[in-house]
Structure formats: C-alpha cells, structure tokens
N, CA and C atoms as a LAMMPS dump frame, in Angstrom:
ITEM: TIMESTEP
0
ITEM: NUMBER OF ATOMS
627
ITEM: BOX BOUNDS ff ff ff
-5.0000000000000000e+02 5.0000000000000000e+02
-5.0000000000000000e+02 5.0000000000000000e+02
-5.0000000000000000e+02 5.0000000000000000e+02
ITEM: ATOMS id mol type element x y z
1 1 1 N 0.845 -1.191 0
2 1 2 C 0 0 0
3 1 3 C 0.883 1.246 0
4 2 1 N 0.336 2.16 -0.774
5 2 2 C 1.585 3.935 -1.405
6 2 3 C 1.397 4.011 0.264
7 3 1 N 2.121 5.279 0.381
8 3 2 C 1.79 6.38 1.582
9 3 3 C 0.636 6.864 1.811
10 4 1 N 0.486 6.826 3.116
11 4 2 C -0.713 7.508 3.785
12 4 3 C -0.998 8.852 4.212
13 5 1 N 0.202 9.382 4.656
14 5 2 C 0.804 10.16 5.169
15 5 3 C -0.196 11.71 5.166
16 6 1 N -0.511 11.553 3.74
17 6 2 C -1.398 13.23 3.463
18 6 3 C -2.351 12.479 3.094
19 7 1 N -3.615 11.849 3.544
20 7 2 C -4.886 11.456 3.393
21 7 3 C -5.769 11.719 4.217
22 8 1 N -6.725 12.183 3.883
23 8 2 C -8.006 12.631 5.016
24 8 3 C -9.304 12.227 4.334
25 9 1 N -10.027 10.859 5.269
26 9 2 C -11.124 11.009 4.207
27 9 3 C -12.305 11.983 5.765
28 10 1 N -13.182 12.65 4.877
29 10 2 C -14.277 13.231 5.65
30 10 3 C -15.671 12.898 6.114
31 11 1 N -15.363 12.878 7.834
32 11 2 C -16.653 11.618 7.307
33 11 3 C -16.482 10.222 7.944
34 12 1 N -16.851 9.496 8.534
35 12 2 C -16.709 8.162 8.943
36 12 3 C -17.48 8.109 9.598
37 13 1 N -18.545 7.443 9.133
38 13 2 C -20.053 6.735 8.607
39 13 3 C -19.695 5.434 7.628
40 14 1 N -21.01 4.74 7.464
41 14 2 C -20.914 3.637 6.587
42 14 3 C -20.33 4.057 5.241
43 15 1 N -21.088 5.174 4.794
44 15 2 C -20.645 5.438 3.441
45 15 3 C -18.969 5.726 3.279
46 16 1 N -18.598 6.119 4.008
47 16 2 C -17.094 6.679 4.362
48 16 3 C -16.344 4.613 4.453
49 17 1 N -17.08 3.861 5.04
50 17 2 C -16.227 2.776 5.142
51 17 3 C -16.341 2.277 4.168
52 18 1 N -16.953 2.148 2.786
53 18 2 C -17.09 1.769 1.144
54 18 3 C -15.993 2.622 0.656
55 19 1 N -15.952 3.827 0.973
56 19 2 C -15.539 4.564 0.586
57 19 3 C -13.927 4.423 0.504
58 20 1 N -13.092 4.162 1.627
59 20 2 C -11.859 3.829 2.055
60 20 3 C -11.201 2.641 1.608
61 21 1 N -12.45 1.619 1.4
62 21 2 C -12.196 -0.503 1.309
63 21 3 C -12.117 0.075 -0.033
64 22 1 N -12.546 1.165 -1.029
65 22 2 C -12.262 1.087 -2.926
66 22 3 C -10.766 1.885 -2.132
67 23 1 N -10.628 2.657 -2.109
68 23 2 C -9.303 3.664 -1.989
69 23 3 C -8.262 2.208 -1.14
70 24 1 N -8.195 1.889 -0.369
71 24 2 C -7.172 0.421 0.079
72 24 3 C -7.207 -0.449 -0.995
73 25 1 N -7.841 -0.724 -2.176
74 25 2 C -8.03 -1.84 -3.215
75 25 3 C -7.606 -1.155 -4.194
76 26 1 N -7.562 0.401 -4.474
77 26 2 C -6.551 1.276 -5.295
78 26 3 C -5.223 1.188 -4.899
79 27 1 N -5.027 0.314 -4.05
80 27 2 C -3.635 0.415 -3.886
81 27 3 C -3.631 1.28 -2.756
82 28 1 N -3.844 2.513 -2.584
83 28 2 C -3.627 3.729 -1.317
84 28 3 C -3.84 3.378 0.033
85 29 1 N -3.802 4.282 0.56
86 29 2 C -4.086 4.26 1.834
87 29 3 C -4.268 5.629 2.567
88 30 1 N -5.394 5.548 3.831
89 30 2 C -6.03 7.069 4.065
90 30 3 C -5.35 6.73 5.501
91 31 1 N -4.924 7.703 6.43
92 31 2 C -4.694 7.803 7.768
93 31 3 C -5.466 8.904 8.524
94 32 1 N -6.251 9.863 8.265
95 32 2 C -6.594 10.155 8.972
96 32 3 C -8.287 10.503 8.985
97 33 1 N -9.296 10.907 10.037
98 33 2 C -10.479 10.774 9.106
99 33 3 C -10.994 12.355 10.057
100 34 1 N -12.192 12.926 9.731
101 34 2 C -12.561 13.855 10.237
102 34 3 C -14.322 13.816 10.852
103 35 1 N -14.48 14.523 11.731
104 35 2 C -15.681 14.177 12.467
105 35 3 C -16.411 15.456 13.791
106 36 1 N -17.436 15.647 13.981
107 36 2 C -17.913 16.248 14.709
108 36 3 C -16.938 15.524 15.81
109 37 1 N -16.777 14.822 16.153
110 37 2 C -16.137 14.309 17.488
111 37 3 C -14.971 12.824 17.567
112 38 1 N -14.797 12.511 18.084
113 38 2 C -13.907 11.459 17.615
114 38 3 C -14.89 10.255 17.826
115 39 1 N -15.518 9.056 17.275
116 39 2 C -16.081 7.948 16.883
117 39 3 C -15.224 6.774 17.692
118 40 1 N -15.863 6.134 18.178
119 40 2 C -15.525 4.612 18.804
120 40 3 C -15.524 3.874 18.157
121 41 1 N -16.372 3.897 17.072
122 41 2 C -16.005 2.719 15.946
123 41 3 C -15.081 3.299 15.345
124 42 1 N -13.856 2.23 14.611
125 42 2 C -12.619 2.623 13.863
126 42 3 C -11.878 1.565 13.007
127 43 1 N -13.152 0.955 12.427
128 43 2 C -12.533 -0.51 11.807
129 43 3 C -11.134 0.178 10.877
130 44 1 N -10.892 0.767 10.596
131 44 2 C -10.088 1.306 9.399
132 44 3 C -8.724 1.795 10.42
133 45 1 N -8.49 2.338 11.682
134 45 2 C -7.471 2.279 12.749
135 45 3 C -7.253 3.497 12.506
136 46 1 N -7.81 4.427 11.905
137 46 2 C -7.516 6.225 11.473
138 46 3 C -7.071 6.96 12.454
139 47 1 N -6.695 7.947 12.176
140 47 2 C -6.124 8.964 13.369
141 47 3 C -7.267 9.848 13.138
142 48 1 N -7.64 10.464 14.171
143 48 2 C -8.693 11.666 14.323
144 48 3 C -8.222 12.938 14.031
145 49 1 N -8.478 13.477 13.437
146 49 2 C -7.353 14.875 12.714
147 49 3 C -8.509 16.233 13.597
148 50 1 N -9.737 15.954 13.583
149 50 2 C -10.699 17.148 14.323
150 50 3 C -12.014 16.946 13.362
151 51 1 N -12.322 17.991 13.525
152 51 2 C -13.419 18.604 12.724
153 51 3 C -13.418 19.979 11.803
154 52 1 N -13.934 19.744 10.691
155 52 2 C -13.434 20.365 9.499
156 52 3 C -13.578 22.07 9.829
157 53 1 N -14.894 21.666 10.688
158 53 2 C -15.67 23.376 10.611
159 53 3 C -15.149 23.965 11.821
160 54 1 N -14.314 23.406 12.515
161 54 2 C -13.85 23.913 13.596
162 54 3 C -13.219 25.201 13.247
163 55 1 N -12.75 26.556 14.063
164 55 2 C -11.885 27.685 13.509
165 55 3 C -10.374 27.022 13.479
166 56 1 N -10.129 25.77 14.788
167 56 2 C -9.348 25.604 14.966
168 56 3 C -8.549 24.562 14.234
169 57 1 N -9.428 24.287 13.512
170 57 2 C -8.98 23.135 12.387
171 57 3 C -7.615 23.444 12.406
172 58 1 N -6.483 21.439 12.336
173 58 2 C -5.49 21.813 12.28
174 58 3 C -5.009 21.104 11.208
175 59 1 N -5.948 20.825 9.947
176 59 2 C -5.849 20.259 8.552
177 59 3 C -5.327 21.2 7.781
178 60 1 N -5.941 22.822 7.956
179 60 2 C -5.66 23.524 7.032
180 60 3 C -4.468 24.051 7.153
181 61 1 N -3.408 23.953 7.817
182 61 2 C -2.077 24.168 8.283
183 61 3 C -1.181 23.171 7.604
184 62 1 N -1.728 22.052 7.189
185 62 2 C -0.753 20.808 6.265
186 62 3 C -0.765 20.232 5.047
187 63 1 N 0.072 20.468 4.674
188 63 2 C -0.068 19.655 3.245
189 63 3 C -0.651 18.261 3.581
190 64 1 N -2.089 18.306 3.031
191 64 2 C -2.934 17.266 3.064
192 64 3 C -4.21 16.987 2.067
193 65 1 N -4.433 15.796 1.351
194 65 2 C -5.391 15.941 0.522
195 65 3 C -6.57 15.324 1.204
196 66 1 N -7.744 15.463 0.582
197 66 2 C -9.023 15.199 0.969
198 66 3 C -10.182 13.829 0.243
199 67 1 N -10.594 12.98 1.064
200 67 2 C -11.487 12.255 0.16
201 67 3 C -13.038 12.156 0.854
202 68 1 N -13.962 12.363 -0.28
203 68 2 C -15.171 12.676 0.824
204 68 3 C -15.66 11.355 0.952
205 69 1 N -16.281 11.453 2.345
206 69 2 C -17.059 10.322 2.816
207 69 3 C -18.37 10.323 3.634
208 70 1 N -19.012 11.723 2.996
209 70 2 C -20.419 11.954 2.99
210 70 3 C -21.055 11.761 2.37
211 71 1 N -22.404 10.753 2.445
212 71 2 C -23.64 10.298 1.299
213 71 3 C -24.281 11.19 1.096
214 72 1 N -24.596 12.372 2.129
215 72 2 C -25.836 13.082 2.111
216 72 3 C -25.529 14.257 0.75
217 73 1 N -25.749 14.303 -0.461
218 73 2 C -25.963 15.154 -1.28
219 73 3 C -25.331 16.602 -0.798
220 74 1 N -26.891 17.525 0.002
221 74 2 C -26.39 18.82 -0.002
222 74 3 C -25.109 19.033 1.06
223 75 1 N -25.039 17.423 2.274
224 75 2 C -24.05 18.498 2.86
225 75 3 C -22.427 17.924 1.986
226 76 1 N -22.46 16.887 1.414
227 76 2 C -21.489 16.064 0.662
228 76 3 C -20.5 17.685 -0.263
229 77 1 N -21.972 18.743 -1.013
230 77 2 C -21.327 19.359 -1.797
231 77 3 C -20.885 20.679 -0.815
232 78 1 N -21.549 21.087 0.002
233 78 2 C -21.299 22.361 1.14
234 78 3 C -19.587 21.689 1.36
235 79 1 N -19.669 20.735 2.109
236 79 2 C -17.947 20.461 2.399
237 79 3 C -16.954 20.563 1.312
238 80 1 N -17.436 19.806 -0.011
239 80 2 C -16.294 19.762 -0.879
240 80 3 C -15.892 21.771 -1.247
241 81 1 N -16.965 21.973 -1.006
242 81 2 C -16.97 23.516 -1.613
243 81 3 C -15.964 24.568 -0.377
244 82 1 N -15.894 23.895 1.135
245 82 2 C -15.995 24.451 2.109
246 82 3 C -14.037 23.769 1.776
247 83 1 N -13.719 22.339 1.293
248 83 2 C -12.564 22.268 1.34
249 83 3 C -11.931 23.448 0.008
250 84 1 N -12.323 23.254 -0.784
251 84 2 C -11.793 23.822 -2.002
252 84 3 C -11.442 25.683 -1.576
253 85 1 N -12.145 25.657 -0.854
254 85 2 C -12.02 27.302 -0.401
255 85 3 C -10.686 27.611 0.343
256 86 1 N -10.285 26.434 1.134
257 86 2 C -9.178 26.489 1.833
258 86 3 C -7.926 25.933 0.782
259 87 1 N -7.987 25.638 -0.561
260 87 2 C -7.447 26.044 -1.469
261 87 3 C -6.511 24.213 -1.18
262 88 1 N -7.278 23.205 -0.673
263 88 2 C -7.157 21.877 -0.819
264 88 3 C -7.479 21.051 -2.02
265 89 1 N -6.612 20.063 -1.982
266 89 2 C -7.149 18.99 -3.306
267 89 3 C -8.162 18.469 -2.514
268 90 1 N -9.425 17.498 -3.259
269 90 2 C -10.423 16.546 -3.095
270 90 3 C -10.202 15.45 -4.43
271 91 1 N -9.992 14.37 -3.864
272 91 2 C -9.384 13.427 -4.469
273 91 3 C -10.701 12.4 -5.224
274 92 1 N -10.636 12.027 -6.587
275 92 2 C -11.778 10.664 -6.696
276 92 3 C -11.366 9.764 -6.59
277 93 1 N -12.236 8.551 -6.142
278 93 2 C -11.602 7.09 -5.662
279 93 3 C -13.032 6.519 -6.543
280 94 1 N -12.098 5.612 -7.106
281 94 2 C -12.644 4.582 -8.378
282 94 3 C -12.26 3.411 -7.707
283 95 1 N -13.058 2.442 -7.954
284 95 2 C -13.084 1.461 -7.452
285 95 3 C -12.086 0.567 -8.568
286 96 1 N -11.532 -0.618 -8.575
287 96 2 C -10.618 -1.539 -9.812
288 96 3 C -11.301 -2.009 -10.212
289 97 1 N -12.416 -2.61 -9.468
290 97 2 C -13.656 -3.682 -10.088
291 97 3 C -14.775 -3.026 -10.954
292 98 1 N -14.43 -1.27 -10.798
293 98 2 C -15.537 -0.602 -11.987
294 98 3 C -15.06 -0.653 -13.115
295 99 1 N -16.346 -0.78 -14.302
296 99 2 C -15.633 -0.042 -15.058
297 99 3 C -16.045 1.207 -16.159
298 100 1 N -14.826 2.221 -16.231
299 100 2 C -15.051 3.21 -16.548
300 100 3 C -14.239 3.808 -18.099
301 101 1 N -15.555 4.005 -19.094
302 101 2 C -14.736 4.089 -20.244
303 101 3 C -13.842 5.397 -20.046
304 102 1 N -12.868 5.457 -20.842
305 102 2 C -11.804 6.34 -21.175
306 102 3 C -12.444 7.55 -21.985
307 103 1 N -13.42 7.344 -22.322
308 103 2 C -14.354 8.466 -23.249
309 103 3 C -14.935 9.085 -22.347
310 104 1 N -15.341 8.784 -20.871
311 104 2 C -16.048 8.964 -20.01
312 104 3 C -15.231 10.294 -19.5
313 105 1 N -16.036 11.785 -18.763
314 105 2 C -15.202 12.268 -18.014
315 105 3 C -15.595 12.202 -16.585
316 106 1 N -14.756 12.206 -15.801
317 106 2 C -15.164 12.307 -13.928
318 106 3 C -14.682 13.601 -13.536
319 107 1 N -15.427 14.157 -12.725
320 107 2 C -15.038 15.406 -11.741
321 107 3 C -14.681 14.637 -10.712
322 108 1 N -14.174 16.201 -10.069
323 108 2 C -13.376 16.342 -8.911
324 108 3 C -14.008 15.314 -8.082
325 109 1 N -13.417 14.749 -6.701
326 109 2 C -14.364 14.254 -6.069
327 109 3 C -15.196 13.103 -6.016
328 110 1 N -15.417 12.424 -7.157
329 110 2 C -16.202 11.581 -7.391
330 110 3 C -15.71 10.306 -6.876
331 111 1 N -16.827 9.675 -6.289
332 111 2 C -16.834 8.026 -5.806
333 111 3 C -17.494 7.279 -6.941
334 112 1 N -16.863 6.393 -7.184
335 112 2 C -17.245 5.435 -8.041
336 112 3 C -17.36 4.252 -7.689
337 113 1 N -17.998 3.256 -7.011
338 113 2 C -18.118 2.259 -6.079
339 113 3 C -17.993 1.068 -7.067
340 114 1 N -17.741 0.111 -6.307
341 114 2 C -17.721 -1.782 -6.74
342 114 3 C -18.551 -2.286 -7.807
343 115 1 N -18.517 -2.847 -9.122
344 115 2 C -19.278 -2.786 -10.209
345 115 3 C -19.978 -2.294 -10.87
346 116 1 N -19.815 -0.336 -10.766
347 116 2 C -20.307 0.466 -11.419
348 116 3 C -19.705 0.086 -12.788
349 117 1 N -20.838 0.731 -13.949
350 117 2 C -20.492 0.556 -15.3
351 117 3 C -20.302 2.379 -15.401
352 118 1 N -19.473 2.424 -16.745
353 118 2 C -19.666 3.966 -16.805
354 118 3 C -19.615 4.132 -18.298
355 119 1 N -20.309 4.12 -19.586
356 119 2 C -20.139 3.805 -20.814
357 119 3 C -19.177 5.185 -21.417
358 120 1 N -19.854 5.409 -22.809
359 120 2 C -18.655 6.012 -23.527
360 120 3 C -19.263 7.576 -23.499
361 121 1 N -18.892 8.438 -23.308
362 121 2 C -19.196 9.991 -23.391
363 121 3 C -20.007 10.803 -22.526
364 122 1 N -20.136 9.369 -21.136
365 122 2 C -21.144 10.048 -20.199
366 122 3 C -19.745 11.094 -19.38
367 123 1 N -20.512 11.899 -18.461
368 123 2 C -19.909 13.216 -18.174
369 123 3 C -20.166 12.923 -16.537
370 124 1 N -19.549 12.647 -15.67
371 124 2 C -19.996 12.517 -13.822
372 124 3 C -19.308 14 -13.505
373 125 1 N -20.396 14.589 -12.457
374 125 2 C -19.892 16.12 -12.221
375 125 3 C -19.22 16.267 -10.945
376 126 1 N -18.834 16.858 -10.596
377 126 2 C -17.734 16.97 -9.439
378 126 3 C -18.957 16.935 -7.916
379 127 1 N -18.054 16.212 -7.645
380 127 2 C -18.832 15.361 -5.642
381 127 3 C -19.932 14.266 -6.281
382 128 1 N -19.9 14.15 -6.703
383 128 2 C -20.991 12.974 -7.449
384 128 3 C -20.574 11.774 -6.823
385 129 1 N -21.818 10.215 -6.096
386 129 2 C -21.647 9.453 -5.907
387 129 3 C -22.069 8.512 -7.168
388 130 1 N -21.709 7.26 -7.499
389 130 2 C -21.706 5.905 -8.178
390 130 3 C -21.58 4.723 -7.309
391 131 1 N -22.911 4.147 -6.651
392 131 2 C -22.878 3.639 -5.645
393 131 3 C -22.732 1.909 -6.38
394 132 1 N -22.742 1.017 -5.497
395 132 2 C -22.18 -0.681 -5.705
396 132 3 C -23.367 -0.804 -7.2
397 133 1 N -22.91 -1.067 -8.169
398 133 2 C -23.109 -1.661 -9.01
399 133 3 C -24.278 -0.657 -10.048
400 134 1 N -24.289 0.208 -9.884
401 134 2 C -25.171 1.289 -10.798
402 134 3 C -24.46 1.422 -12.35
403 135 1 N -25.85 0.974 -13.623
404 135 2 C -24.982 1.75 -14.862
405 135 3 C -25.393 2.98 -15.401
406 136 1 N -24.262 3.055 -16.071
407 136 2 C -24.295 4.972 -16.395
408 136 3 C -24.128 4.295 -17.616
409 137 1 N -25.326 4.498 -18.806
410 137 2 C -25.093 4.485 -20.412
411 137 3 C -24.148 5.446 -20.885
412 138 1 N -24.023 5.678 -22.128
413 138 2 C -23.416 6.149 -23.066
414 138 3 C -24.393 8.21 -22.953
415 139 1 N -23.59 8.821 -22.964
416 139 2 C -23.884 10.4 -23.274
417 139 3 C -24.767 10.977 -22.003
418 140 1 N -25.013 9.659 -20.706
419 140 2 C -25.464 10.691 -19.498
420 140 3 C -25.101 11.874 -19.167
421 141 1 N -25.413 12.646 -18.396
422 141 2 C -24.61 13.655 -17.783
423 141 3 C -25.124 13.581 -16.182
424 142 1 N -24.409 13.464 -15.372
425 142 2 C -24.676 13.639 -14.088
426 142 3 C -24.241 14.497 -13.393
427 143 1 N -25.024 15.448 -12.563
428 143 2 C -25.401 16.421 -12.122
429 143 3 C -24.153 16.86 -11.007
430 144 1 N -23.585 17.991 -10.383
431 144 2 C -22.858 17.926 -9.281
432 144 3 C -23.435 17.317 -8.102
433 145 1 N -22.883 16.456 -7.073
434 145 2 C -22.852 16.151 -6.208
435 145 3 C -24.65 15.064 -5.977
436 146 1 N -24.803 14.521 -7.231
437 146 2 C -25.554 13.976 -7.182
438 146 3 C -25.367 12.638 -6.732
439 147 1 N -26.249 11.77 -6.488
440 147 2 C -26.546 10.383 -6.075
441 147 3 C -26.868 9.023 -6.725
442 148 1 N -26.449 8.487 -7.61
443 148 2 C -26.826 7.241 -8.118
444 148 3 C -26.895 5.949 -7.319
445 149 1 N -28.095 5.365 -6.568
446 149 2 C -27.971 4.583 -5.722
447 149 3 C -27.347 3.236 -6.282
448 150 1 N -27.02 2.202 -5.836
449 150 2 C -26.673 0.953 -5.971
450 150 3 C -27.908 0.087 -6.971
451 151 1 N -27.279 -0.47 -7.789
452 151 2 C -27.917 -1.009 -9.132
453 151 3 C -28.665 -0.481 -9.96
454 152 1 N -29.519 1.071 -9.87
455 152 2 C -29.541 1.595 -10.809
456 152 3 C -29.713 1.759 -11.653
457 153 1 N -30.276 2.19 -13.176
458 153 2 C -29.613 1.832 -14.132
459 153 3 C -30.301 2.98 -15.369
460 154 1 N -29.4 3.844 -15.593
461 154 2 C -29.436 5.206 -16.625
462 154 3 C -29.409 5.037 -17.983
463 155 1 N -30.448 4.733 -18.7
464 155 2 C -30.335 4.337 -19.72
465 155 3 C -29.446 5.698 -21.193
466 156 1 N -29.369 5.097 -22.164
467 156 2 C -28.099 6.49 -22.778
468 156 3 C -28.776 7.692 -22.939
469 157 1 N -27.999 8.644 -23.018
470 157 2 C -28.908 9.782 -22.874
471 157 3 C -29.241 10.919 -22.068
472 158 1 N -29.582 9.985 -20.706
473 158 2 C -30.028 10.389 -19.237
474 158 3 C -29.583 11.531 -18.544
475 159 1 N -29.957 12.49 -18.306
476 159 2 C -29.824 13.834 -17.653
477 159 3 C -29.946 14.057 -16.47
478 160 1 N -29.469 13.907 -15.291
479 160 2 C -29.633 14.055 -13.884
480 160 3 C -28.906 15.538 -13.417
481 161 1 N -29.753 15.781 -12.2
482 161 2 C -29.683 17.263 -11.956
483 161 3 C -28.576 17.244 -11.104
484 162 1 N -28.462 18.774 -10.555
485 162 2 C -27.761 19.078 -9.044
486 162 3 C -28.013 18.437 -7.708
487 163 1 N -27.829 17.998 -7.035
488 163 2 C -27.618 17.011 -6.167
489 163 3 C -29.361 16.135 -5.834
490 164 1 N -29.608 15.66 -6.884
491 164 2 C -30.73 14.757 -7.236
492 164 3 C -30.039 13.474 -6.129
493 165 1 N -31.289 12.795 -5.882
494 165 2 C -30.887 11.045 -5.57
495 165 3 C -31.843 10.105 -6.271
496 166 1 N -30.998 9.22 -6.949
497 166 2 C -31.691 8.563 -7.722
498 166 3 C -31.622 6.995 -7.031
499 167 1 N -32.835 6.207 -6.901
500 167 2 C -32.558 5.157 -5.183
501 167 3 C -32.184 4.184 -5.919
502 168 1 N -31.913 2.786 -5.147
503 168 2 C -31.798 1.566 -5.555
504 168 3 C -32.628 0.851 -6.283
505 169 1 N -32.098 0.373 -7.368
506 169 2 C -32.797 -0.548 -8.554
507 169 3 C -33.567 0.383 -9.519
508 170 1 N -34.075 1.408 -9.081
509 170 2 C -34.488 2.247 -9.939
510 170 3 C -33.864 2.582 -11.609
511 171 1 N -34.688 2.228 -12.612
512 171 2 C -34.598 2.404 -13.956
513 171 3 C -35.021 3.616 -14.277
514 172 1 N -34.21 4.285 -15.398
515 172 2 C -34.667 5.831 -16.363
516 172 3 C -34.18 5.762 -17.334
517 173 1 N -35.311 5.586 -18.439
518 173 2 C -35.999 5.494 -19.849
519 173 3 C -34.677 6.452 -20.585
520 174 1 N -33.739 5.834 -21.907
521 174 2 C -33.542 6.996 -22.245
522 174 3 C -34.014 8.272 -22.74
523 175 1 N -32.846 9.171 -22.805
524 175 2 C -33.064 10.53 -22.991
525 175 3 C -33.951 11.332 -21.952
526 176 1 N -34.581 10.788 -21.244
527 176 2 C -35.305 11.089 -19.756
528 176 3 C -33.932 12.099 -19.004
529 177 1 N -34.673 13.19 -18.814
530 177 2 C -34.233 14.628 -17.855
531 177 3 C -34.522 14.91 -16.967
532 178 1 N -33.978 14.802 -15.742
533 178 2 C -34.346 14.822 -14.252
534 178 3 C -33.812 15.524 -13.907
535 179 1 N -34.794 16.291 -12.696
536 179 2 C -33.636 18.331 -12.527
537 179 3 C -33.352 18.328 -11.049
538 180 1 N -32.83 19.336 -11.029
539 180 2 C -31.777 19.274 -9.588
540 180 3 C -32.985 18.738 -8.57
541 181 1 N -32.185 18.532 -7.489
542 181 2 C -32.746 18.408 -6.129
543 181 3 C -34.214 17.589 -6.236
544 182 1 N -34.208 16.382 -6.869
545 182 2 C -34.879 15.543 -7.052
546 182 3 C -34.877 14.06 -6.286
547 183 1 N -35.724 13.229 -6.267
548 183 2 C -35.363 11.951 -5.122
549 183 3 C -36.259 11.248 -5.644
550 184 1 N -35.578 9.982 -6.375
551 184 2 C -36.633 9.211 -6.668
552 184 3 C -36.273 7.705 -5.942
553 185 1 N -37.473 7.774 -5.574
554 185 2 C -38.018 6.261 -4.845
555 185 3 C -37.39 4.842 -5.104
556 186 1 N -36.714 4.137 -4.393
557 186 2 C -35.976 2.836 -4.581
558 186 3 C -36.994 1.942 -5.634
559 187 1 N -36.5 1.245 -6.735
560 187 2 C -36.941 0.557 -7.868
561 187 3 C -37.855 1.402 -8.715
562 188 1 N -38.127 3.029 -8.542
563 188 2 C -39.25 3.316 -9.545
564 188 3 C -38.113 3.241 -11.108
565 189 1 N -39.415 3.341 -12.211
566 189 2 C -39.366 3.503 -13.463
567 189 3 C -39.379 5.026 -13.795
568 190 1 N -38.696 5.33 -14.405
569 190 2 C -39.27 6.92 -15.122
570 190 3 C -38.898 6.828 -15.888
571 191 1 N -40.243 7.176 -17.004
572 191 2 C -40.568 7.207 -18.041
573 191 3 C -40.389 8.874 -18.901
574 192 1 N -40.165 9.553 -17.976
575 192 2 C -41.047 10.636 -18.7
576 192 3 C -40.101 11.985 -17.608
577 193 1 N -39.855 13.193 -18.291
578 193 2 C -38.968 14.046 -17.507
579 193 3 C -39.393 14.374 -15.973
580 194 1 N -38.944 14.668 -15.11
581 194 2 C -38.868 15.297 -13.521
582 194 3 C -38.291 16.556 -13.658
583 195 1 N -39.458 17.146 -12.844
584 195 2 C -38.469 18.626 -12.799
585 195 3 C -38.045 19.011 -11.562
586 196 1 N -37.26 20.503 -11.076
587 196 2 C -36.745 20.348 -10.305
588 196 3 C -37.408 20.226 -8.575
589 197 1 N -36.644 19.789 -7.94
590 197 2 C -37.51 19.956 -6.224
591 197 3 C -38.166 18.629 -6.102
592 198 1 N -39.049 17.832 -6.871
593 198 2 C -40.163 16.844 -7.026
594 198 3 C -39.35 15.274 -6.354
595 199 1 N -40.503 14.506 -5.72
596 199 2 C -40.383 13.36 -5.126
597 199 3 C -40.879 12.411 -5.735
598 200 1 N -40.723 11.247 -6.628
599 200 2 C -41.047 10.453 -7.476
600 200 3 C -41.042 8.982 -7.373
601 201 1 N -41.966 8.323 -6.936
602 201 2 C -41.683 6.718 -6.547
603 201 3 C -42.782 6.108 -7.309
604 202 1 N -42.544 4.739 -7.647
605 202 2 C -43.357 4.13 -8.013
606 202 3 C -43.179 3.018 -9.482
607 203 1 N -43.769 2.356 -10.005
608 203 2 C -43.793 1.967 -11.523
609 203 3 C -45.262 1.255 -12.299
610 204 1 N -45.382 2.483 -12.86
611 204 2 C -45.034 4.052 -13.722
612 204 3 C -44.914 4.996 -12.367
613 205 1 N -43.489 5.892 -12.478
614 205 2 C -43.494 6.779 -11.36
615 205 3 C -44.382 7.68 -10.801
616 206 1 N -44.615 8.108 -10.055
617 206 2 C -45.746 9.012 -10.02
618 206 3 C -45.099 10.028 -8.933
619 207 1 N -45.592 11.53 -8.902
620 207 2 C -45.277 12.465 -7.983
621 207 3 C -45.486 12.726 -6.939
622 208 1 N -45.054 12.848 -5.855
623 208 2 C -45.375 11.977 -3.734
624 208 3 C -45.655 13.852 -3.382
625 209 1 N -45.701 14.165 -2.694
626 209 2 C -45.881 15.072 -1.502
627 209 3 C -44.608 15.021 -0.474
C-alpha cells in the first residue's frame, strides 16, 4: 500500500467505510479521518485529525489531501466547496472492479463504487456518488454532487440534476431529464422528464408530496 501520510477522508459513517475498502483496493491508503467528534467505531485504525468546521482546524495548516465520505448530497457538496475554499485537493476514488470508459469524463471528487459501469461519453460532475453496481449508459450527464444509488440503471442519454438522488434498482428510460434536487423512490421507473424539487416513486413513477 503507497503512503498515507497526506490522506483525510471526511466523514466516517458507513458510506465513508465503502468509501476507504475502494481507496485500500486502489492500492492507497487514508490515515486520517474527520468528524464532529472522535467515533468509537474505527474498523479502518484512522487517526482523528478534528473537525473540518472547527476555527481551529489543524488540517488547514498541512499539506494534506481530501477524500469525501459523505452520502448526504447537499451536505457532501457544502464540504467539498468548504474544502476547495481552503485552497485543498479533493481526491476521486474509483473502485478496480468498476468499469469506466476512457471516453467517459469524472469530476473532482467523485466516488465510483464496486461494479459500477460507466459507458462512452457520459460526463460525472464533481462530488458525485456511483454507488455498488449502478450503470451509467453512453452520453449521461450527471449532475454535481448527485446520487446514483446501488444497481440503478441510466439508460443512454439520461440527464440528472444538481444534487438529485436517484434510489436503488431504480430504472430511467432513455433521454429522460431529471432536474436538480430531485429523489426518486428505490426501484421506480421513469418514463417521462422530472423537474426540479419533485419526489417520485413508483412503476409508472408518479409524484409523492
């Protein structure tokens, strides 16, 4: 395993421990992690570096890079935005077992989890998740700091917004356009565009309250 030495992932939660097991299977290795407080669970053996939002933060004093390990959408992109200000790298961690065409582009940031597909000319936007086994067709575009849950599946075309979540098993029809800050329901179908703000579950999807 490279050096650890300047690694910080943010975050240590479940999603943060997927997050670290692709980055250790890249070969790397993270040493330190960040947190409202220091955590008793520590399967990963991390050093506690603080908390990001602290004044006293003592990250921003070191040459150190960043990997996020927040699921939650809006606050996933507030941090990456909150590191970048302090004029830090945010690193993407691709999993070995994905795979991701070379035609494909990734932003900053991006997680790409365990048997994601990623076809030819789709576009992933910076803080964006690609959760265990989701496919991304050919000419998607995915949204900043958006959500593709685990299995998934974006048919070519597919347009996803600003930090949208799109749930597990859930299918979208190509050329189908889904707008920011959207959440659709584990296994629905969509057929037909979403606009922005809207809650969508079901098959044929339908619009929730």
């Amino acid at each position: 395993m490279s050096d650890n030495r300047n690694t910080v992932i943010v975050g240590y939660g479940g999603h943060a421990f997927s997050v670290i097991d692709a980055y250790n299977e890249m070969g790397k290795g993270i040493k330190y992690y960040t947190s409202i407080k220091e955590i008793e669970i520590n399967p990963f053996k991390l050093e506690y570096l603080g908390f990001e939002l602290d004044l006293n933060f003592a990250g921003w004093g070191r040459d150190l890079s960043y990997i996020l390990g927040i699921g939650d959408n809006n606050t996933r992109e507030k941090v990456a935005q909150f590191i970048l200000s302090h004029s830090k790298s945010i690193l993407q961690v691709v999993h070995p077992n994905s795979s991701v065409s070379k035609l494909a582009k990734i932003g900053t940031g991006v997680f790409v989890s365990n048997g994601v597909i990623v076809n030819a000319f789709a576009e992933i936007g910076d803080y964006a998740i690609l959760n265990t086994g989701c496919i991304i067709e050919h000419e998607c575009v995915i949204g900043r700091a958006a959500h593709i849950a685990p299995g998934a599946v974006l048919a070519g075309n597919v347009n996803i917004g600003e930090r949208s979540f799109i749930g597990a098993n859930s299918v979208i029809k190509q050329g189908v356009t889904i707008g920011d800050d959207v959440i659709i329901g584990a296994g629905s179908v969509i057929l037909d565009n979403v606009e922005n703000n809207q809650k969508v579950v079901g098959n044929p999807a339908r619009i929730i309250l």
